[in-house]
Structure formats: structure tokens, C-alpha cells
DRENLOKE-880183 format. One line per field, with one value per atom (N, C-alpha, C): atom name; y, z, x. Coordinates in steps of 0.1 Angstrom, whole numbers. Atoms other than C-alpha are relative to their C-alpha. Example, Ala and Ser with C-alpha at 12.3 -4.5 7.8 and 13.67 -1.06 7.14 Angstrom:
2
atom = c(N	CA	C	N	CA	C) .
c2 = c(-12	-45	12	-11	-11	11) .
c3 = c(0	78	0	0	71	8) .
c1 = c(9	123	9	-9	137	-8) .
# end
This chain:
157
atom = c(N	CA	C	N	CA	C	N	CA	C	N	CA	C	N	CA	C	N	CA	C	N	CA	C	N	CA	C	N	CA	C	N	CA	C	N	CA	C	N	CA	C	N	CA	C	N	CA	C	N	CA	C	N	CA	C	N	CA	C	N	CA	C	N	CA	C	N	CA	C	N	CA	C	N	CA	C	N	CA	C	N	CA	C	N	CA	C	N	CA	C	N	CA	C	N	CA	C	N	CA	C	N	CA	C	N	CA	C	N	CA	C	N	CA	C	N	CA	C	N	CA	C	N	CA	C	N	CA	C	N	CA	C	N	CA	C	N	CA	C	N	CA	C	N	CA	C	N	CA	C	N	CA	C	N	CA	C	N	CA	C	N	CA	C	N	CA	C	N	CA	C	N	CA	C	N	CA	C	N	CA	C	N	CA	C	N	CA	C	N	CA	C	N	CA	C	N	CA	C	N	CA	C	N	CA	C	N	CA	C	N	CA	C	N	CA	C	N	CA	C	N	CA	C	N	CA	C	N	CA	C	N	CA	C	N	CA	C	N	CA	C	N	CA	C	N	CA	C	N	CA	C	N	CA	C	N	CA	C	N	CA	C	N	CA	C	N	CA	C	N	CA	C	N	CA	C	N	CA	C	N	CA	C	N	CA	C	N	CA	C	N	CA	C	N	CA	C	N	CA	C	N	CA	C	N	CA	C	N	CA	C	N	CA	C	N	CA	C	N	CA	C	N	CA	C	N	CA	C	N	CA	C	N	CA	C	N	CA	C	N	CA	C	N	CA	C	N	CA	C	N	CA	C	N	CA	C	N	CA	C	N	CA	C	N	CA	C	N	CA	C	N	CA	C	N	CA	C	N	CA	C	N	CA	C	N	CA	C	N	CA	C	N	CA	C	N	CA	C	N	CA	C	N	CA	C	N	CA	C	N	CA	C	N	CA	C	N	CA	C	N	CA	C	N	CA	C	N	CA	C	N	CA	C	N	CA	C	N	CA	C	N	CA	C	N	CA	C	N	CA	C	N	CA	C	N	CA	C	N	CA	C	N	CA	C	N	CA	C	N	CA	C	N	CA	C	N	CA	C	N	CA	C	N	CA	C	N	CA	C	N	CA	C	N	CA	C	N	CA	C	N	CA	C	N	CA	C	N	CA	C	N	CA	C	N	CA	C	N	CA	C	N	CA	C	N	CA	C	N	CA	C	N	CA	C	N	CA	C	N	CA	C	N	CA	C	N	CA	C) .
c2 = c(-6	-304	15	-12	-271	6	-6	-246	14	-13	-219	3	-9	-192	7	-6	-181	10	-8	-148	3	-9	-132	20	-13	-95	5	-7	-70	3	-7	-56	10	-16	-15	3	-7	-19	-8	5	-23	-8	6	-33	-20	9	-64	-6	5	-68	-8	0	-65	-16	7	-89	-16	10	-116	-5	-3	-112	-6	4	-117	-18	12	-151	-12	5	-157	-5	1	-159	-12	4	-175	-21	10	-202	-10	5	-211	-5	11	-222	-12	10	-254	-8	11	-259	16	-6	-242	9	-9	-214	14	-10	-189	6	-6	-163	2	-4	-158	6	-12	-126	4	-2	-128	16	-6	-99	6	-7	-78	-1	-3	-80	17	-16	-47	6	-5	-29	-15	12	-54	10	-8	-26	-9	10	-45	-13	11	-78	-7	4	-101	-5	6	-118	-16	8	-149	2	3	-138	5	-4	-122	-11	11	-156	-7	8	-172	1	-6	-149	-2	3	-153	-15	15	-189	-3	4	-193	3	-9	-167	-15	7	-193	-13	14	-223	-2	4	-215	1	4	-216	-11	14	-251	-9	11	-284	-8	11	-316	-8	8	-330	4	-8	-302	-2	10	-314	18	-18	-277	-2	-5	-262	10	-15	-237	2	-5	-213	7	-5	-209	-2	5	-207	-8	13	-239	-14	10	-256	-5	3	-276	6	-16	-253	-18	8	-278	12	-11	-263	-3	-1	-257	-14	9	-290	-10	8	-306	2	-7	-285	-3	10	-293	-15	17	-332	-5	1	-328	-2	-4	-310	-11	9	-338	-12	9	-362	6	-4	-342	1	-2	-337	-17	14	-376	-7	6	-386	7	-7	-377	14	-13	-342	5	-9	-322	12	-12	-292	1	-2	-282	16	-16	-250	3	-7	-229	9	-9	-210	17	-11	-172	5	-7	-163	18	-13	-129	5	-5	-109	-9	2	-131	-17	13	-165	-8	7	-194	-5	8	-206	-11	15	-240	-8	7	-250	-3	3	-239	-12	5	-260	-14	15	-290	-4	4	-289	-5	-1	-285	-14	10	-313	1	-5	-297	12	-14	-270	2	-4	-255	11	-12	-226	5	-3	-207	5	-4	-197	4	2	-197	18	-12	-159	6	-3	-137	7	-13	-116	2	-13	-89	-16	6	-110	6	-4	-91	-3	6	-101	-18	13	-137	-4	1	-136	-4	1	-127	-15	12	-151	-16	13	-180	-3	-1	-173	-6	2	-170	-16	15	-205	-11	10	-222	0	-2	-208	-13	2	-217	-21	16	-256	-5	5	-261	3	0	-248	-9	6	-270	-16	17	-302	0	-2	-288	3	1	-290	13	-12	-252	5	-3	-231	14	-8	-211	-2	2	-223	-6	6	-232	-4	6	-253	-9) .
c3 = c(9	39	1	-2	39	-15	16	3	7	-5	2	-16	13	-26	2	-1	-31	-10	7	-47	0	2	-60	0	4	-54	11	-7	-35	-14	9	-56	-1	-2	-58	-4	6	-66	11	-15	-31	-7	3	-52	-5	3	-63	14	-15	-24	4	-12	-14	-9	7	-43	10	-1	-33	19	-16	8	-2	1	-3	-3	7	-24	14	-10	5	16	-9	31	-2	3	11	1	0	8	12	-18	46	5	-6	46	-3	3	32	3	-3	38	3	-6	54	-11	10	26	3	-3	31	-13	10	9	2	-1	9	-16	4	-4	2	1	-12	-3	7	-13	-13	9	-44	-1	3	-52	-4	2	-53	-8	12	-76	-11	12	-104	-12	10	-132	2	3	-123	-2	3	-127	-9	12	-157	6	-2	-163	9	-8	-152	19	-12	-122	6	-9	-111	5	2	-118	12	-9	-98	17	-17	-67	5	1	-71	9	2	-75	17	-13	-41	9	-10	-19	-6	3	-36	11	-9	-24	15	-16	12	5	-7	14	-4	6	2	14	-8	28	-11	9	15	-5	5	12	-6	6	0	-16	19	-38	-6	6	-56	-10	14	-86	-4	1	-104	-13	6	-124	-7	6	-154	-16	8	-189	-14	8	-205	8	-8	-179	-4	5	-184	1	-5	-190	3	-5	-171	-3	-2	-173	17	-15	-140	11	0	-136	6	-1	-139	7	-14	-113	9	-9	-92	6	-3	-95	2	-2	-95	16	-15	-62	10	-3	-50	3	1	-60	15	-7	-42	16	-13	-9	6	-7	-7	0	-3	-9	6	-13	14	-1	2	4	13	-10	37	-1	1	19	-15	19	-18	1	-3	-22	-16	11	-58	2	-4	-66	-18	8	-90	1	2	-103	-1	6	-110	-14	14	-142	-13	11	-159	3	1	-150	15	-16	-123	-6	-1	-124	-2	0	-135	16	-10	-102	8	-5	-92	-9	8	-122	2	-6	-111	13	-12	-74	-4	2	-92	-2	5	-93	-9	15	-119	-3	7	-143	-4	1	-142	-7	9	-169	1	-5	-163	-13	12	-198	-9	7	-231	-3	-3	-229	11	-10	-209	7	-11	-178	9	-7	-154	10	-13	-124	12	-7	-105	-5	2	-121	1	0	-124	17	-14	-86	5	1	-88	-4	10	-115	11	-6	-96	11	-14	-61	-6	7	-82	1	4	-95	14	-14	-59	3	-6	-48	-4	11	-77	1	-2	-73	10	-12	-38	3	-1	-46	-7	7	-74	9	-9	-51	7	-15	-24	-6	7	-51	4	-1	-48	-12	12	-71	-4	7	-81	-11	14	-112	-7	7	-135	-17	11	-164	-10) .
c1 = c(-9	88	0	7	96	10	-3	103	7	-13	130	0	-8	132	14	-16	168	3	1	169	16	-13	203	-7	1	199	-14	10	171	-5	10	140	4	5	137	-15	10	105	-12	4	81	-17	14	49	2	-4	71	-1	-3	80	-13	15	44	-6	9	30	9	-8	58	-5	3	50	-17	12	12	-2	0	20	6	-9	45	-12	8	17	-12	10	-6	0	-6	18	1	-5	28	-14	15	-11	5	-3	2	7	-15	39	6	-8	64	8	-3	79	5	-9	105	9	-7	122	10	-10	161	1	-8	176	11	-11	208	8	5	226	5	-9	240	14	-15	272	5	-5	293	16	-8	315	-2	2	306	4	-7	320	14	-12	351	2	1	341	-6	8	339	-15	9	308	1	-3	322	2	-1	334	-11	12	303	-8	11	285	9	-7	312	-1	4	307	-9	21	267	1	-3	274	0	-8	297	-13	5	275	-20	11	240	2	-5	259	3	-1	261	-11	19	222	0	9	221	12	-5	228	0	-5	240	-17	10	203	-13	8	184	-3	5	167	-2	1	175	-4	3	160	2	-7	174	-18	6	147	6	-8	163	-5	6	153	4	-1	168	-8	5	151	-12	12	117	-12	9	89	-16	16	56	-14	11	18	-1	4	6	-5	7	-10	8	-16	23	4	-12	41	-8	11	15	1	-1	19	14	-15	57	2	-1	53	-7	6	30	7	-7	57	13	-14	84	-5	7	64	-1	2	56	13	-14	92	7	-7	119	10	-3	127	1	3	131	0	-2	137	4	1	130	3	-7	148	2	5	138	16	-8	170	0	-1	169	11	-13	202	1	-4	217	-2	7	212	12	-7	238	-4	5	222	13	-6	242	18	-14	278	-1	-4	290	-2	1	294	-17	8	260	-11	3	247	1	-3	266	-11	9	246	-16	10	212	-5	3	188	-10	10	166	2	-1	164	-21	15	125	-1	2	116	-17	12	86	-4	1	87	11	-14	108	4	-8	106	10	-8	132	-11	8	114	9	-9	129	7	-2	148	-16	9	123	-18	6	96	-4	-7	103	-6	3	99	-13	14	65	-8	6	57	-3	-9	76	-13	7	55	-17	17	17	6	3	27	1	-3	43	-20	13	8	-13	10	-11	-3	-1	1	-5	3	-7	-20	15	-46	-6	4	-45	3	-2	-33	-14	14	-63	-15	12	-87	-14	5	-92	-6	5	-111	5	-5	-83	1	-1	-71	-13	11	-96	8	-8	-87	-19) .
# end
């Protein structure tokens, strides 16, 4: 199986880059784990909120194939402890997933349509955090699940 992050937007902030690259490495010991970086949308002063979501949306939807099992990271979605995401992932690896692809909207969240595609909604918490942040978070946890499957002595519980 292989995992695809789908970012809307670039960082500006390289300690974000670097942290994400570190998680990102740590990952591909496991499983196959790639980051897409969509990119920014431009002049958005002229565009409602809808349409921005709509452009997001479109430009999200041409990283996904028809058999790809997506999840959007969003915060109506179900918030799991670690433990959980872990055994989810476990679940999703032993069935015929060939490609579990994580997707991070833009600063106004995903389009109807992209909503429709989703096969889950995942919350990493019922607070808001930066997009850029979020990133971070997201990567620690992919990490954090795959040490907890390999009965690492990262997490401690």
C-alpha cells in the first residue's frame, strides 16, 4: 500500500518543511509515503469563498484515481486516540487499499464535491490549528501509528 499527503498550498515556514521531511522519512521505513503540494491559488482577493473552495476542490481531485480510499483531515471528522489510528491503519493495509491518500484543504476547508469523493472524515482535534501546522501534527501521528503497529517504544501509553 502506499500513503499520499495532499496539501493545498506551500508552507513559508522551512522549520515546518524540515519537521514534515523528517516524519516523511521516518515513514517510507514502513510503507511507501509521499507528500503532494498543491499549489496556491492566485489572486483569491477576487474570489468568493466558495469559489476558492471550488478551485481547491477541482485542482485536490486530480490527485485522486478511481480506487484510491481518501480521507479528508478535517475538523467534523472523527477525532481517534492514537491507538485507534493505528488499528484503523492496520485494518486499511490488510484490505485491498492500494493507495490511502490523507487530503489537507485550504484555509476555508474542502468543496462539496471534494466531500462527496471522501471515504472518511479524520479530526486530529476539536481545536482549530494553522494549515501549516496540522501538517506537522498529521505526519508525528502517520509516524507515530506505524511504531505503534511495530511494537516500537515510541508511544508509551
Amino acid at each position: 500500500m502506499n500513503i499520499d499527503l495532499v496539501m493545498i498550498g506551500k508552507t513559508d515556514s522551512r522549520t515546518v518543511d524540515e519537521l514534515i521531511e523528517t516524519y516523511r522519512k521516518r515513514i517510507n521505513f514502513y510503507v511507501k509515503f509521499g507528500v503532494v503540494t498543491l499549489p496556491d491559488l492566485k489572486n483569491t482577493k477576487n474570489l468568493s469563498v466558495a469559489e476558492q473552495k471550488k478551485l481547491e476542490g477541482e485542482m485536490l481531485l486530480r490527485q485522486l484515481s478511481a480506487g484510491d480510499y481518501v480521507v479528508l483531515l478535517d475538523e467534523r471528522g472523527e477525532e481517534l486516540r492514537s491507538i485507534e489510528f493505528a488499528a484503523w491503519l492496520q485494518k486499511r493495509m490488510n484490505g485491498s487499499t492500494r493507495r490511502l491518500c490523507f487530503a489537507i484543504g485550504g484555509p476555508y476547508g474542502f468543496s462539496d464535491a471534494v466531500y462527496q469523493r471522501a471515504d472518511r472524515l479524520l479530526s486530529l482535534s476539536r481545536m482549530t490549528f494553522s494549515h501549516q501546522l496540522i501538517r506537522v501534527l498529521f505526519t508525528e501521528q502517520l509516524y507515530r501509528g506505524f511504531t505503534i503497529l511495530n511494537n516500537e517504544p515510541y508511544h508509551h501509553e
